[in-house]
C-alpha positions in Angstrom: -16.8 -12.6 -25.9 -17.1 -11.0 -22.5 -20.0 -9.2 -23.9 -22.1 -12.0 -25.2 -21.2 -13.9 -21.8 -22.6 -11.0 -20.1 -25.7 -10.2 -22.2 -26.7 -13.9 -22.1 -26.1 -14.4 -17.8 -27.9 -11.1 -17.3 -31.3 -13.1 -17.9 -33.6 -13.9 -15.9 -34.6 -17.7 -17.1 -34.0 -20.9 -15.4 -31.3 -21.3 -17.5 -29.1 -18.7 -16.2 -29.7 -19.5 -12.7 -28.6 -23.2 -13.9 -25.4 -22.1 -15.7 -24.6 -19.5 -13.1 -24.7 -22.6 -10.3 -23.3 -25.3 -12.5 -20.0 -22.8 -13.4 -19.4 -21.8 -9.7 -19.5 -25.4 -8.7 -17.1 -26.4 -10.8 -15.0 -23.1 -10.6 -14.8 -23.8 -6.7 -14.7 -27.9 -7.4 -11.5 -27.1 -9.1 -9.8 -24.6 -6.2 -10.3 -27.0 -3.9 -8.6 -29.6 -6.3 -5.9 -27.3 -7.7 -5.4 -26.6 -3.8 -4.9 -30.0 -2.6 -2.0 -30.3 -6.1 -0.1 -27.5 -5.0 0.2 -29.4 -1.2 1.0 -32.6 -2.9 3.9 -31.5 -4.9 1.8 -31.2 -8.2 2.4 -27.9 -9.1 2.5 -27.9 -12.8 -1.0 -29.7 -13.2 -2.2 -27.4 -10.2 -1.2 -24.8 -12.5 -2.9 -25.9 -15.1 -6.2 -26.5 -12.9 -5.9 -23.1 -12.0 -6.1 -21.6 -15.2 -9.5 -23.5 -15.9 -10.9 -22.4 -12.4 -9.6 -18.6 -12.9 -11.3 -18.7 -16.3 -14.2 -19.6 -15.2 -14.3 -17.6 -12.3 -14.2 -14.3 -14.8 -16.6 -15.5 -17.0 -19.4 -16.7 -14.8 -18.5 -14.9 -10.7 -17.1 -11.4 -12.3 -19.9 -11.3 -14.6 -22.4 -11.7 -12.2 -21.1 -9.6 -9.9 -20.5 -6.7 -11.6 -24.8 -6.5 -11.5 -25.8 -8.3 -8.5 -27.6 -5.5 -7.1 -30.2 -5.8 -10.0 -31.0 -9.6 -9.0 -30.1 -10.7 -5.7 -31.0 -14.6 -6.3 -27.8 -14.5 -8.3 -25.7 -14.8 -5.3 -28.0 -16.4 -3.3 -27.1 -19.6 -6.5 -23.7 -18.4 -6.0 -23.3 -18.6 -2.7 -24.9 -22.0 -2.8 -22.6 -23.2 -5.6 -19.8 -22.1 -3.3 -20.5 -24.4 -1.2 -21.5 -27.1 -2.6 -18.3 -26.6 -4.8 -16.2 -27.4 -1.7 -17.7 -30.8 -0.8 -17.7 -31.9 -4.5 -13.8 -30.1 -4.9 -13.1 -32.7 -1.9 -14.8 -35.9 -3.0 -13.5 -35.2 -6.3 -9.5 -35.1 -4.4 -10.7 -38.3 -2.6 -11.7 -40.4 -5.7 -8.2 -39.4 -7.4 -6.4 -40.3 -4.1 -3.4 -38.2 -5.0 -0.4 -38.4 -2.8 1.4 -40.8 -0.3 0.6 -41.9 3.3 2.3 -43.2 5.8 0.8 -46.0 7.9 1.9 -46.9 11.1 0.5 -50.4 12.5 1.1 -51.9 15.9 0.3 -55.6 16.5 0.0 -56.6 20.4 1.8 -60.5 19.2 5.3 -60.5 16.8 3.2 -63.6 14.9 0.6 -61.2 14.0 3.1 -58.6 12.6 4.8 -60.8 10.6 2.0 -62.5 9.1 0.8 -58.6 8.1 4.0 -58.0 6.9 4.1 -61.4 4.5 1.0 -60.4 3.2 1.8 -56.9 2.7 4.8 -57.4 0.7 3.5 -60.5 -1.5 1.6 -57.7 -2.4 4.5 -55.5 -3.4 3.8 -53.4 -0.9 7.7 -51.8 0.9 7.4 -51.5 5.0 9.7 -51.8 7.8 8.8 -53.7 10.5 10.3 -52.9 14.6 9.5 -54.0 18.0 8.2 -51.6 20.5 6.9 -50.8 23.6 3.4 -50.1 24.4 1.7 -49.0 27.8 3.1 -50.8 31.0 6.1 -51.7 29.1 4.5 -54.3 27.2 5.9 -55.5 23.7 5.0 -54.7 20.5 5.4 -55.0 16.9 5.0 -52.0 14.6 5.0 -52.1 11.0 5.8 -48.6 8.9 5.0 -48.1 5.6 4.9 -45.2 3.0 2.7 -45.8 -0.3 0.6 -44.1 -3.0 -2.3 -43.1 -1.2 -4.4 -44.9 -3.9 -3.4 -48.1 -2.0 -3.9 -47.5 1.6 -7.6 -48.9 1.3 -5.8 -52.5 0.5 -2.9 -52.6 2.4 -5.3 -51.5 5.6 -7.4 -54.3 4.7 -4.2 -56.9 4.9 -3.3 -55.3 8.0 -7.1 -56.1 9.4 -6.4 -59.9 8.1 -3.4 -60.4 9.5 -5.1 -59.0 12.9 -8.5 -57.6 13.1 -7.2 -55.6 16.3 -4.1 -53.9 15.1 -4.1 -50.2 15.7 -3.7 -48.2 12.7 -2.9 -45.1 12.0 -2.3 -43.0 8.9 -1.0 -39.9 8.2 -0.9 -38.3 4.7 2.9 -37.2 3.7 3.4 -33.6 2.4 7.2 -34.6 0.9 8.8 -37.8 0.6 12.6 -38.7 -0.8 14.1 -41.9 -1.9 13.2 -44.8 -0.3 11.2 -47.4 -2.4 8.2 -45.8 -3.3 10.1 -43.1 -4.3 11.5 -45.3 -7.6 14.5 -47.2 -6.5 12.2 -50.5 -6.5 9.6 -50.8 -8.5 6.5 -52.0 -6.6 4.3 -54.4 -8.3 0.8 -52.5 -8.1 -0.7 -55.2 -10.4 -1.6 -58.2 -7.9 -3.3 -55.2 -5.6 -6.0 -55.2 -7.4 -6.7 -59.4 -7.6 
């Protein structure tokens, strides 16, 4: 199999050029996917992505590299792949929003807050909701939340309803354990997408 994969990608047609870029894209689309698994705790399917991606790697990088010198555009569609690879591997990790984040809001009036954090959990959204103190000892009304990072979009939106000038920050979380997103309540996802 190596062989034929070899005989056919040591061509020099449009074609090759095309499958040569197309399988480095998605060889390095899926490192940078497999990558960002491993970090988010899912290591069996970043496993399994990394099978795919180290297949392909031998059958279209190895190959070509084992008779660049012979046609230096080769890595010239390599290199370009590469790169490419890493923007799409990232958009690709963005789309499937994989994960949770923690969002940290803080409202300058308590009415503000609470309005927020009605909305937020009509929505079945789980937060926690403290006073605080800002700059020159002034109060303030923070609202915490952890949730599937699928869901930050909407529950940021709420937030900006509630009060277009709360400060918002969000940070994605590398572990999480118990708590409510972690499957002692089940959240109601449904409505967040009325």
């Amino acid at each position: 199999m190596l062989d034929a994969i070899t005989q056919i990608l040591s061509g020099r047609y449009w074609w090759v050029y095309a499958i040569i870029f197309l399988g480095k894209l998605l060889e390095v689309a899926l490192a940078t996917l497999r990558t960002s698994l491993i970090v988010k705790g899912e290591k069996v399917l970043g496993a399994i992505v990394a099978a795919v991606e180290y297949t392909i790697w031998i059958l279209i990088t190895a190959t070509v590299l084992a008779d660049f010198t012979s046609d230096p555009l080769k890595i010239v569609v390599l290199t370009l792949a590469f790169s490419l690879g890493q923007i799409l591997g990232a958009y690709i990790e963005e789309k499937l929003a994989l994960g949770t984040c923690t969002i940290n809001a803080v409202f300058s009036h308590r009415h503000d807050a609470d309005k927020a954090a009605d909305m937020l959990r009509q929505k079945g959204f789980a937060l926690t909701i403290f006073d605080g103190e800002g700059r020159e000892s002034a109060n303030r009304t923070i609202v915490m939340m952890t949730l599937k990072r699928k869901h930050v979009d909407t529950a940021i939106k709420l937030i900006h309803k509630a009060d277009p000038k709360a400060v918002i920050s969000t940070a994605q979380s590398v572990s999480l354990e118990g708590g409510t997103i972690a499957g002692r309540f089940k959240t109601d996802t449904s409505s967040l997408f009325k």
